[in-house]
C-alpha positions in Angstrom: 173.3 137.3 94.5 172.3 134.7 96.7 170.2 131.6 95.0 166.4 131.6 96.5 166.3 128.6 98.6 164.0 125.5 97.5 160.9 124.9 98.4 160.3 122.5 101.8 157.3 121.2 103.2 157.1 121.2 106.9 155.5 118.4 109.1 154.1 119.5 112.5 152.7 116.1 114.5 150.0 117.4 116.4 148.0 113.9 117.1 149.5 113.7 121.1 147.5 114.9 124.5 150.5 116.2 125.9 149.4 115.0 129.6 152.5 116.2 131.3 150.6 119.9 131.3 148.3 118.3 133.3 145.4 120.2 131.6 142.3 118.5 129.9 143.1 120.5 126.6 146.1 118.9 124.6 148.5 121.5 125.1 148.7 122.5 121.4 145.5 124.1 121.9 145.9 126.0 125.4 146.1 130.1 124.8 149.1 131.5 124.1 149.0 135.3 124.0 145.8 135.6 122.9 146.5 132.3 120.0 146.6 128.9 120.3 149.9 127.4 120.9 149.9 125.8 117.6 149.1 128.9 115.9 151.4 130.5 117.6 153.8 127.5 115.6 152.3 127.6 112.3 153.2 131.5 112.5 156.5 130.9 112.8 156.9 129.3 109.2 154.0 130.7 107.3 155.4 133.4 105.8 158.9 132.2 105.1 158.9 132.4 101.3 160.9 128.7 101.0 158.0 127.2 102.6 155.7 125.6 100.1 152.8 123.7 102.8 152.5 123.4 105.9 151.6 119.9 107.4 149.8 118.7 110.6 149.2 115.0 111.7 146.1 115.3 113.5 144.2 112.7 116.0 141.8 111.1 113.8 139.2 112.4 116.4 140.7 116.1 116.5 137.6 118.5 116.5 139.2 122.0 117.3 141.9 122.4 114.5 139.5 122.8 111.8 137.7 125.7 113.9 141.0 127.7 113.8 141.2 130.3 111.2 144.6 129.4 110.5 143.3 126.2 109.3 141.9 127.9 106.5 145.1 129.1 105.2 146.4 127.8 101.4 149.7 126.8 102.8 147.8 124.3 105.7 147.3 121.0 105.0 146.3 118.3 107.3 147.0 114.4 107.9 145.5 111.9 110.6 148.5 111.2 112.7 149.5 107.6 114.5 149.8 106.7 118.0 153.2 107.4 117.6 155.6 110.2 116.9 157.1 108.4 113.8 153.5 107.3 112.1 152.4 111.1 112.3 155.9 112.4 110.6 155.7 109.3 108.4 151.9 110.4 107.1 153.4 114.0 107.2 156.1 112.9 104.8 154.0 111.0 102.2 152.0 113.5 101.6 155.0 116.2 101.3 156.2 113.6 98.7 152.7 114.0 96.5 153.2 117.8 96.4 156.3 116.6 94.4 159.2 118.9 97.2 162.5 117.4 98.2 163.2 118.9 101.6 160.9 118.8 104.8 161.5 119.7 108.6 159.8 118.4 111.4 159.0 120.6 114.1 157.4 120.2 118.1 153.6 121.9 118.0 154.5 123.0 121.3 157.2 124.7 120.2 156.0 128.1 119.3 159.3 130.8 120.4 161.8 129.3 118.1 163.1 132.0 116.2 162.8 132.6 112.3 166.3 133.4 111.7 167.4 130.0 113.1 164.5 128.1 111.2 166.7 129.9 107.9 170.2 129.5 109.2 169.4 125.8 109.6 168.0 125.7 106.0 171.3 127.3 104.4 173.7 124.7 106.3 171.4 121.7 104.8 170.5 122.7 101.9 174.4 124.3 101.3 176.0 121.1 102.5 173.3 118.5 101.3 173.1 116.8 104.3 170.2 116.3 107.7 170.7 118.8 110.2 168.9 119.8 113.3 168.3 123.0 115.8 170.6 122.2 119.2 171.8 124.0 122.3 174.9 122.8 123.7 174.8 121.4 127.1 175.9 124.5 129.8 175.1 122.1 133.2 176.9 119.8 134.7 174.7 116.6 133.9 174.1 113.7 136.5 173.1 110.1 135.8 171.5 108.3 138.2 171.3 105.3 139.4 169.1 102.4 137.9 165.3 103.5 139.2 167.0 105.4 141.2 166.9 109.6 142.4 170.0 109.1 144.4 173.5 110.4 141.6 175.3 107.0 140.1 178.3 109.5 138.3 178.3 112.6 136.0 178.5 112.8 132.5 181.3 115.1 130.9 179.1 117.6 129.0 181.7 118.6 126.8 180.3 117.6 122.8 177.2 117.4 124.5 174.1 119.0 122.9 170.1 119.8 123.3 168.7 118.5 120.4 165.3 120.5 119.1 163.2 121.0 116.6 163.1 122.0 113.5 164.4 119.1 112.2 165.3 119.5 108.7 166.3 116.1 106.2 165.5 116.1 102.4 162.6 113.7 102.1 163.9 110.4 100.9 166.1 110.1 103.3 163.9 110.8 106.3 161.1 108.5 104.9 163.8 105.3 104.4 165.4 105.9 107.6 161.9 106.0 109.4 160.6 102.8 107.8 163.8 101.1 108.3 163.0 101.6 112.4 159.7 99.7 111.7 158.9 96.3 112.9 155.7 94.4 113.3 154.2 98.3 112.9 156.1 99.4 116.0 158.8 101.9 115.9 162.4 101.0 117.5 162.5 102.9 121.0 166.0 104.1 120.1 163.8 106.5 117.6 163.2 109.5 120.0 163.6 112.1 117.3 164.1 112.1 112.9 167.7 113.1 113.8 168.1 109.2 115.4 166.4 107.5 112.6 168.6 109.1 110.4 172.2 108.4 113.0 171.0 104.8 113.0 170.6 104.8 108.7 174.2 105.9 108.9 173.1 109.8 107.6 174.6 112.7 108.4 173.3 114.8 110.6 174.4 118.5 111.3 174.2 120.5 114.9 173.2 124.0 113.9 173.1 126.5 117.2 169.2 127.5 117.8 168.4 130.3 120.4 167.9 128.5 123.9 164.6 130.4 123.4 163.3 127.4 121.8 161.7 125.6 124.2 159.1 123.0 124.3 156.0 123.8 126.2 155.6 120.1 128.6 154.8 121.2 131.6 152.7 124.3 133.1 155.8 126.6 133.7 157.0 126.4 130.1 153.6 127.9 129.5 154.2 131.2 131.2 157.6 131.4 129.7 156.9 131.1 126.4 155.0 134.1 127.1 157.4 136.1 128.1 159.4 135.0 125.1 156.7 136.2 122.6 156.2 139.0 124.1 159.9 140.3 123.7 159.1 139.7 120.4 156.0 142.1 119.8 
């Protein structure tokens, strides 16, 4: 018989404006097949029985959250978020750490198609292995990079080892928390931080590649909108 997985928190940073959709509502809380992108999220974790709380780093000036009914859920908790990426998952953390769990992924708000069975998948390797690990898609395309502040190609880039990296990101708590604090200076994050998975490469952690579904995408700009979707809607 397989032992029941432990319980995780997971810390969704939700405190960004997301201007890329160029849309006056921060995309988190555009409709999405008759939800809210970010409830469309939260539903992808709230009934996975290894999931203890689920955490969002809010704007401190966030007024639509609490007027979802998901809000009002026991497994929803919320934080005020930082200006950047790190402080939200950093709040996020903390507080996963006062509920007294051991294992927390981070995950996109605007990334409401990922699929349940990866979310689990990625869990097992971690938690079987003891070690970080993250959602990824290898790279299919031949990649191009261009020249300094440039359009015009400077060479390509062999693709082969090359991956997508995603979200959920998945990293027992300690670890996560010294490796993001470790990037701090003078309150300001290191710009080699783009994601938990760096904080942790640049700590000298582990960090596993666990294949997701390319139907994990993040919703940035207007298209992703209507794909995401379609995506959902396969899933009905």
């Amino acid at each position: 018989m397989t032992e029941p997985l432990p319980s995780l928190a997971v810390v969704i940073p939700a405190a960004g404006t997301g201007k890329r959709m160029l849309s006056e509502v921060p995309k988190q809380y555009l409709t999405l097949n008759g939800l809210t992108v970010i409830e469309q999220t939260i539903n992808k974790f709230i009934e996975l029985p290894f999931v203890h709380s689920i955490i969002l780093a809010l704007s401190a000036d966030d007024t639509v959250f609490s007027t979802l009914s998901i809000a009002h859920h026991p497994k929803v908790k919320t934080v005020i978020g930082g200006k950047e990426r790190a402080d939200s998952v950093l709040s996020g953390i903390r507080f996963a750490s006062e509920l007294d769990l051991s294992w927390v992924m981070v995950h996109d708000a605007a990334r409401p198609c990922v699929l349940e069975r990866d979310i689990i998948e990625l869990y097992h390797q971690c938690v079987a292995q003891q070690s970080a690990g993250i959602l990824a898609v290898r790279v299919k395309d031949t990649m191009k990079r261009a020249k300094p502040d440039s359009v015009s190609v400077d060479h390509t880039v062999p693709r082969t080892d090359l991956w997508h990296a995603l979200t959920p990101q998945c990293s027992d708590i300690k670890s996560l928390e010294t490796a993001l604090v470790s990037q701090l200076q003078d309150g300001l994050v290191n710009s080699a931080v783009t994601d938990e998975a760096s904080a942790l490469e640049l700590n000298n952690k582990r960090v596993l590649l666990v294949a997701s579904s390319a139907r994990n995408i993040k919703i940035t700009e207007p298209d992703d909108l209507e794909l995401a979707q379609l995506f959902l809607q396969s899933e009905e």
